[in-house]
PyMOL commands that place a pseudoatom at each C-alpha (Angstrom):
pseudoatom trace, name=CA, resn=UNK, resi=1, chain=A, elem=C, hetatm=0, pos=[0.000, 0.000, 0.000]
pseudoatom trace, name=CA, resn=UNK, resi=2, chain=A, elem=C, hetatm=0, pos=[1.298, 3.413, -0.820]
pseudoatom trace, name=CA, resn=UNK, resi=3, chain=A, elem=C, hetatm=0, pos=[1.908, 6.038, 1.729]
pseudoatom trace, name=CA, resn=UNK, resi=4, chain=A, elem=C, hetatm=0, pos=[-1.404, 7.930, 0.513]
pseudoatom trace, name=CA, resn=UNK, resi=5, chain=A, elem=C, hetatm=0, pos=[-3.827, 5.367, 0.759]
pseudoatom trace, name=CA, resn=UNK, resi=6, chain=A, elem=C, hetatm=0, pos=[-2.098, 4.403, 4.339]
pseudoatom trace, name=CA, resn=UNK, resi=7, chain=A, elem=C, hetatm=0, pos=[-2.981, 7.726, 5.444]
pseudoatom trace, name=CA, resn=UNK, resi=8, chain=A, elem=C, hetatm=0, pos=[-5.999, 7.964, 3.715]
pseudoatom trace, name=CA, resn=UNK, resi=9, chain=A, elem=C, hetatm=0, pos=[-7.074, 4.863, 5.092]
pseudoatom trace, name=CA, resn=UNK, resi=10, chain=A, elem=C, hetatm=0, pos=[-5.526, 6.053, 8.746]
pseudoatom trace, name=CA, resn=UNK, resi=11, chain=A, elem=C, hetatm=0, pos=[-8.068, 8.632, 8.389]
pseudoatom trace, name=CA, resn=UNK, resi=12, chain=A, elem=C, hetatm=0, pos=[-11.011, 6.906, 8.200]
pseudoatom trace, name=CA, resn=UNK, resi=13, chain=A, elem=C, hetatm=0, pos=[-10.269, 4.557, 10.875]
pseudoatom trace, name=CA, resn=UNK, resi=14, chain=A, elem=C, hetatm=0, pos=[-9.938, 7.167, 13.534]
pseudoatom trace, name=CA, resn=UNK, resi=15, chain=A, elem=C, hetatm=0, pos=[-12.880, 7.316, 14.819]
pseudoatom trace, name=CA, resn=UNK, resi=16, chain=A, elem=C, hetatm=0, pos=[-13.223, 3.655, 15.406]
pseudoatom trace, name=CA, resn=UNK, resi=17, chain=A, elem=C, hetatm=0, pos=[-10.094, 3.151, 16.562]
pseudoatom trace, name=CA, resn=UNK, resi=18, chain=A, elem=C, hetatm=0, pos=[-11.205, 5.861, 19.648]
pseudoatom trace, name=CA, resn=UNK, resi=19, chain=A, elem=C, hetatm=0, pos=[-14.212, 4.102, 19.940]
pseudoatom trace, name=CA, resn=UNK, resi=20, chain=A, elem=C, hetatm=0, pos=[-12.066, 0.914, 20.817]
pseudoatom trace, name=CA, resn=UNK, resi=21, chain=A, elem=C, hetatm=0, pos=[-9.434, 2.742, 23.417]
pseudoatom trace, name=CA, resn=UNK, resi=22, chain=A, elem=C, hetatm=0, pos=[-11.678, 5.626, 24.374]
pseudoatom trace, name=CA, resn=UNK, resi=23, chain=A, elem=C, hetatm=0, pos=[-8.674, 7.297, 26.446]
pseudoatom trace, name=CA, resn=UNK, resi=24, chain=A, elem=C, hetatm=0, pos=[-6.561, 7.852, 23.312]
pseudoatom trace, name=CA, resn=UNK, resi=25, chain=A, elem=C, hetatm=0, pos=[-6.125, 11.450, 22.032]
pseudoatom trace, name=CA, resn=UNK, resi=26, chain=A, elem=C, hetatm=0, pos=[-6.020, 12.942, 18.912]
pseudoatom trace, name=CA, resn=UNK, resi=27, chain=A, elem=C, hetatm=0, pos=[-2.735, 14.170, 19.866]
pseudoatom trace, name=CA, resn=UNK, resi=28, chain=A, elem=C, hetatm=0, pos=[-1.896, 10.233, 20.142]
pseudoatom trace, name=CA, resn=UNK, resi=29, chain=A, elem=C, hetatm=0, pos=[-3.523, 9.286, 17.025]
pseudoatom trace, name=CA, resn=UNK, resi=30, chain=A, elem=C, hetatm=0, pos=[-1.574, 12.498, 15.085]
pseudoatom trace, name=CA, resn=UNK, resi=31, chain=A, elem=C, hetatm=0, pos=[1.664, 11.169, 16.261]
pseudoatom trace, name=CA, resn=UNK, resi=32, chain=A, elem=C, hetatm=0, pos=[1.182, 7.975, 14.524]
pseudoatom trace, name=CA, resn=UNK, resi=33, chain=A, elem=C, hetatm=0, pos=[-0.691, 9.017, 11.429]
pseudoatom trace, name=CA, resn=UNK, resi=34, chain=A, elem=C, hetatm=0, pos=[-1.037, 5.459, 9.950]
pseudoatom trace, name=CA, resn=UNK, resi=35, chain=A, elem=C, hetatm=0, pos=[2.414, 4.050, 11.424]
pseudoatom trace, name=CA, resn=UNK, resi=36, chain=A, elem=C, hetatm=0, pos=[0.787, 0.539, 12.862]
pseudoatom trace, name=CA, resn=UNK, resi=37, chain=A, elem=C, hetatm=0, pos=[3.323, -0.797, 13.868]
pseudoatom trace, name=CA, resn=UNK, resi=38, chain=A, elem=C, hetatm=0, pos=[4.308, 2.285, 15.955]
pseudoatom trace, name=CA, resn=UNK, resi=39, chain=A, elem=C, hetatm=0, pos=[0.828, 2.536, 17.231]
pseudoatom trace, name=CA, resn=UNK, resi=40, chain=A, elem=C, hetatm=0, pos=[0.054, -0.936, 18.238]
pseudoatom trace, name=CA, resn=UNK, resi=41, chain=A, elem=C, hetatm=0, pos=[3.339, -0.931, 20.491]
pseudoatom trace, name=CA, resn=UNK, resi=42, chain=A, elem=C, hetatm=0, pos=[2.222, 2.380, 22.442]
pseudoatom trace, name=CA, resn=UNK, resi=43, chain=A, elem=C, hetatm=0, pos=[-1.222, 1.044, 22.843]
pseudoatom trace, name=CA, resn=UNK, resi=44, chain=A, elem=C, hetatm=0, pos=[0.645, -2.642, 24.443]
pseudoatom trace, name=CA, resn=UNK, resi=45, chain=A, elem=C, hetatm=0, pos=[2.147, -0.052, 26.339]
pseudoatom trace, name=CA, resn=UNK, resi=46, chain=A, elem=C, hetatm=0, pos=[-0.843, 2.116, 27.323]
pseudoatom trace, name=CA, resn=UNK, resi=47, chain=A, elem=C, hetatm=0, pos=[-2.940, -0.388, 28.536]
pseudoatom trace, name=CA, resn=UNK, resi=48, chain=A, elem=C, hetatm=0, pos=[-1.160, -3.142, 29.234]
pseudoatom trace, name=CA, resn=UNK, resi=49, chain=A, elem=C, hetatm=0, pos=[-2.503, -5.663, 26.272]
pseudoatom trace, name=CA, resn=UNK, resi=50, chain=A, elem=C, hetatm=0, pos=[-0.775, -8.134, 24.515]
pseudoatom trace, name=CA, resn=UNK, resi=51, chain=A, elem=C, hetatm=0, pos=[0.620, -7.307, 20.832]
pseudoatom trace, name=CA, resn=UNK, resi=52, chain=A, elem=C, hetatm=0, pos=[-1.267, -10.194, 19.084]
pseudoatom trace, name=CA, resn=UNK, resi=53, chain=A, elem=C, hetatm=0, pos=[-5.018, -8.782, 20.944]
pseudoatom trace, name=CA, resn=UNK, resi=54, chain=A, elem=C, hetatm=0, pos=[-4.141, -5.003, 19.854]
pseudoatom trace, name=CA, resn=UNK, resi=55, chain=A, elem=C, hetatm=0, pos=[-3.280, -6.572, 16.173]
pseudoatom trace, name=CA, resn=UNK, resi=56, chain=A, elem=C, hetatm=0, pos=[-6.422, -8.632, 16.410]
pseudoatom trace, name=CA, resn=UNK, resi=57, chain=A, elem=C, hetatm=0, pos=[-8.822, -5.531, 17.372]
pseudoatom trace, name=CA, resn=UNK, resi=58, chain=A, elem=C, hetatm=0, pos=[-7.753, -3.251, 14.833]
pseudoatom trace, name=CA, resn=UNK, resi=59, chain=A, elem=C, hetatm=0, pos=[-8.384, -6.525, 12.158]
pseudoatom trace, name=CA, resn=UNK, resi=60, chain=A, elem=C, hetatm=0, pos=[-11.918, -6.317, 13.583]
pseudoatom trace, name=CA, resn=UNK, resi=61, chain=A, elem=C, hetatm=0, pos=[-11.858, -2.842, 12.994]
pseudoatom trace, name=CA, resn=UNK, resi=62, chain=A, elem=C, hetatm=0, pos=[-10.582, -2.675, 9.469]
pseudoatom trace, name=CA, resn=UNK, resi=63, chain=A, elem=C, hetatm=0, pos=[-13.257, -5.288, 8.161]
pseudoatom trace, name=CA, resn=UNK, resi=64, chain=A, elem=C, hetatm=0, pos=[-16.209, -3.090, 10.062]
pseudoatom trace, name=CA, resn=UNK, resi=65, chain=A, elem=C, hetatm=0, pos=[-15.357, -0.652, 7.748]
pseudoatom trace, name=CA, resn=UNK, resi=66, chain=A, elem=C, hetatm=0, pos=[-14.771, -2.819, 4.724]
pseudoatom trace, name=CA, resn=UNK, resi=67, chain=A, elem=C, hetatm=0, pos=[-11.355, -2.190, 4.545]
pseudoatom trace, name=CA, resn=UNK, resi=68, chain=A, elem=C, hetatm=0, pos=[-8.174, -4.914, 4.549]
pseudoatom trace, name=CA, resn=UNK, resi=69, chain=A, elem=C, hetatm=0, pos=[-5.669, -5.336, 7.452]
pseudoatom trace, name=CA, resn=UNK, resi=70, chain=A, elem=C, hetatm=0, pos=[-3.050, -3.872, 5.795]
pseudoatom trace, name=CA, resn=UNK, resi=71, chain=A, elem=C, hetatm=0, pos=[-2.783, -0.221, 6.797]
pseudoatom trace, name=CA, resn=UNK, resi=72, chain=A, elem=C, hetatm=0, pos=[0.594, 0.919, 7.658]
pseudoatom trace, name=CA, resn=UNK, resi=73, chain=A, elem=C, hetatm=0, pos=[2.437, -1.716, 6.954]
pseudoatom trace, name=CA, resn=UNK, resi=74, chain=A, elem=C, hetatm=0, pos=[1.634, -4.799, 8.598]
for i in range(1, 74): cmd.bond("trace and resi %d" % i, "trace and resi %d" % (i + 1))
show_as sticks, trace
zoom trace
């Protein structure tokens, strides 16, 4: 995936992705813009959650909005 659609796709999945880990900031979300891999460590960290459930909840929320589990690289 190219670096626009990443953040394109980044984009839309804010929202959800708050939704899921209601404490999170758009100052956290900004700081990642689309960089999973980056993100899904600092949310291990954040709440304490194992990398393979953070992985599997943002799968969930990449198919509730239609979209495949490959935004920002992973």
């Amino acid at each position: 995936m190219n670096r626009t659609a990443a953040e394109a796709k980044w984009k839309a999945l804010r929202g959800r992705i708050k939704e899921t880990w209601g404490d999170l900031t758009d100052d956290d979300l900004d700081r990642f813009d689309g960089q999973r891999d980056q993100f899904v460590g600092h949310i291990q960290e954040r709440y304490g959650t194992s990398r393979e459930d953070v992985e599997r909840r943002l799968d969930e929320i990449d198919r509730a909005q239609g979209a495949e589990s490959d935004w920002g690289g992973s």
